[in-house]
N, C-alpha and C positions, 0 to 999 in steps of 0.2 A: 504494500500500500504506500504509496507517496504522503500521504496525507500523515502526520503526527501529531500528536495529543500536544507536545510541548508549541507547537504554533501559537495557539489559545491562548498561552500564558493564565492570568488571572479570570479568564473569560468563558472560562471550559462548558460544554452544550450538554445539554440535555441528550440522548437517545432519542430518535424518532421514530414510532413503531415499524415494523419489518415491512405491512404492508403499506405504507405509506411508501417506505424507500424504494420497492417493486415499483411503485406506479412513477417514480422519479426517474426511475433507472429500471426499464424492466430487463436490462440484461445482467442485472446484477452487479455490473460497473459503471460508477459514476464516469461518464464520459464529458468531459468538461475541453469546449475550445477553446483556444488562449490566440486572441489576435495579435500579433509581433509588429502589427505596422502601427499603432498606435503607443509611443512611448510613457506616458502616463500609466498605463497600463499595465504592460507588460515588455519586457527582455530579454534576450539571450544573456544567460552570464558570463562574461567576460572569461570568466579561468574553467567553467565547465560544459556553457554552450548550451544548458538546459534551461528552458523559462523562469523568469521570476518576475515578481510586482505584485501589484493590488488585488489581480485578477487569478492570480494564480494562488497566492491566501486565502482568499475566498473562496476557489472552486476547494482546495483543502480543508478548509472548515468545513463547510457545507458536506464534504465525505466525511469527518470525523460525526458530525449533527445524525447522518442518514445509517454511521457505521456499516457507510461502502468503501468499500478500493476504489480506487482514485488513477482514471488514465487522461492524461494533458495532449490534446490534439492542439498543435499548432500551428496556426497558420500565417500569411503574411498580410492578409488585406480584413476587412470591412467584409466585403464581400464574400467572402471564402466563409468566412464564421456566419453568415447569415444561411448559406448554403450547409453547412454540416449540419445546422440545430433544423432545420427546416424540411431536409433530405433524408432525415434519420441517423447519421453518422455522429452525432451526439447530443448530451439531453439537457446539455445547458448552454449556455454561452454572456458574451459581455458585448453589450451593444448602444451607442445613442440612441433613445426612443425618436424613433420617426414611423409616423403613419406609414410608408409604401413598406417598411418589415413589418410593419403590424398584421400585417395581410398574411404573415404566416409563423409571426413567433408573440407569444404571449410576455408582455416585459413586466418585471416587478417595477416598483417604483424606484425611482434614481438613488444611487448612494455615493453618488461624485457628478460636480460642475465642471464643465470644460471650457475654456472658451474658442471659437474659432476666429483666425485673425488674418488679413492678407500680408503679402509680402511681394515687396515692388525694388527694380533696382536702383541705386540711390540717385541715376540722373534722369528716373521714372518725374513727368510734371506732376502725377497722382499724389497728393497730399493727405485724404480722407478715406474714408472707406465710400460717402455717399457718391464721390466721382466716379466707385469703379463702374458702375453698370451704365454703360453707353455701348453703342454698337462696335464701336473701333477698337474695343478692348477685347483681348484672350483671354482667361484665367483658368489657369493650370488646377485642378482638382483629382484628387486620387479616384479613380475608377469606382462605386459602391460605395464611399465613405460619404460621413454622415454630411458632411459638407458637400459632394457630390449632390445627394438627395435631396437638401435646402436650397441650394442654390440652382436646382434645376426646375425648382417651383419661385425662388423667390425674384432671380436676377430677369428680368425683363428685354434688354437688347443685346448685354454683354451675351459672346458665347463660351460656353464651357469646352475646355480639351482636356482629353481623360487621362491621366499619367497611370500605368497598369497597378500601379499601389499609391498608398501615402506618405513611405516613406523615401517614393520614386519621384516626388513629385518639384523638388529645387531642382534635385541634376536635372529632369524632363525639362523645367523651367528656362534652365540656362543654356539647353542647347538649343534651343530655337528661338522665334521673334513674337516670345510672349507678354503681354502685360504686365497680368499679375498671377501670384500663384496664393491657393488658400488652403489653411491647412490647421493644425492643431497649432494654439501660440507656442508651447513651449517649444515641439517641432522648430517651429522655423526660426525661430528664436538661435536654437541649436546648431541650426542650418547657416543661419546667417553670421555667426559667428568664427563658420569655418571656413564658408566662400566668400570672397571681397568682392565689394561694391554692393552689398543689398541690404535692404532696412524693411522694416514694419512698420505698417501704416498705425496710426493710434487706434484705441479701440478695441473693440471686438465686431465683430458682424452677425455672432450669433453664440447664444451660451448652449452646449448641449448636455442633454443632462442624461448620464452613462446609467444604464440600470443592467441586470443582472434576464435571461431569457431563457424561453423553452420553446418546444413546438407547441402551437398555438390549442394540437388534439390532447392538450396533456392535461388528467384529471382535475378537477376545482380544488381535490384535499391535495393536490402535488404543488399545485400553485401556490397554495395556501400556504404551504410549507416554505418555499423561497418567500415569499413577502415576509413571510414572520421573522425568516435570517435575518433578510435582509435589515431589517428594522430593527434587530437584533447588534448588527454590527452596525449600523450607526451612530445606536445608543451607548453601546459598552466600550466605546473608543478605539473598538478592531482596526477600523478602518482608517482613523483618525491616525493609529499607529503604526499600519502598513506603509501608507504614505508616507510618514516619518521616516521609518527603517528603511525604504527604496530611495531615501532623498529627492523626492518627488515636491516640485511646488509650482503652485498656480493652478492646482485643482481643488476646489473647494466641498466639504462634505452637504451632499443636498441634505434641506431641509426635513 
């Protein structure tokens, strides 16, 4: 089992009855996706290459709470994890609540704020976030990410070009005759730090708020059981404390 009791610390879960954890997991393994393109989230770790972050303590508790085995499917994009929870290849995952996944993954309520921000090069005229959307402008957005999804409803003349992930989406950015690119702030933040000549517009363009997911067929007492976690670790500081331990900042604990 991946999952260990000392995770918990001073937080340790109750048992959730047998059948419950069957209708969570009916193969008997907690199958939990861990998206790698979103760094608030989740990580490769540097000296063993296996996932870590906020997303991956919580699919571990959540195995310790249902006392299931715990297997971490990884992936690299937004999409890919919306694809494994929806297609049957696993029974939970970590997602920004947007209506077009709602159509096939049932989301608990939020347990972290993100915000999404652009990113323009520094001899870009673009000063605000309200000038990006005009027709003359590109912006570069990860394929299926939650920003993908908003901004395919919200931006009006600007057009969208899909970078194949999000964490593809500066290099995609810099190699052609793009705009702007949009993406998680601390992302590009990180990004722009590495590559010269690019800045962040002030702001945000949108807050999104990361909740915890199933397949949308999955029992009311299964769901009932993530919501309860979930609220569970917001309250008892888990999460508060994962972000801590991952050095993670600029994501706030939702309400």
């Amino acid at each position: 089992m991946l999952a260990t009791a000392s995770l918990l610390g001073p937080f340790a879960l109750a048992q959730n009855t047998t059948d419950v954890s069957r209708e969570v997991a009916p193969t008997g393994v907690l199958r939990a996706v861990i998206n790698l393109g979103n760094p608030i989230l989740a990580r490769k770790d540097a000296a063993t290459g296996t996932p870590v972050g906020v997303s991956v303590d919580l699919a571990k508790a959540f195995a310790i709470q249902l006392n299931l085995p715990l297997v971490l499917v990884p992936v690299d994009s937004a999409a890919k994890s919306v694809e494994a929870v929806t297609q049957g290849q696993a029974d939970l995952g970590f997602f920004a609540i947007d209506p077009v996944r709602g159509k096939g993954i049932t989301f608990s309520p939020p347990y972290v704020l993100i915000e999404g921000s652009y990113l323009v090069k520094k001899n870009s005229p673009l000063m605000n976030n309200a000038e990006v959307d005009q027709a003359k402008h590109r912006v570069v957005v990860g394929q299926g990410s939650a920003y993908d999804l908003f901004l395919s409803r919200e931006l009006k003349a600007a057009q969208l070009v899909r970078a194949p992930t999000s964490p593809q989406v500066v290099p995609f950015f810099m190699e052609g005759s793009y705009d702007v690119a949009a993406g998680v702030k601390q992302q590009l933040e990180s990004d722009a730090q590495k590559v010269a000549g690019l800045r962040l517009l002030p702001g945000r363009f949108m807050v999104i708020e990361q909740a915890m997911g199933q397949p949308n067929h999955v029992s009311q007492r299964a769901h009932e059981a993530l919501v309860s976690f979930v609220a569970d670790m917001k309250s008892n500081g888990f999460i508060r404390d994962s972000l801590s331990r991952h050095k993670i900042e600029g994501a706030t604990i939702a309400p």
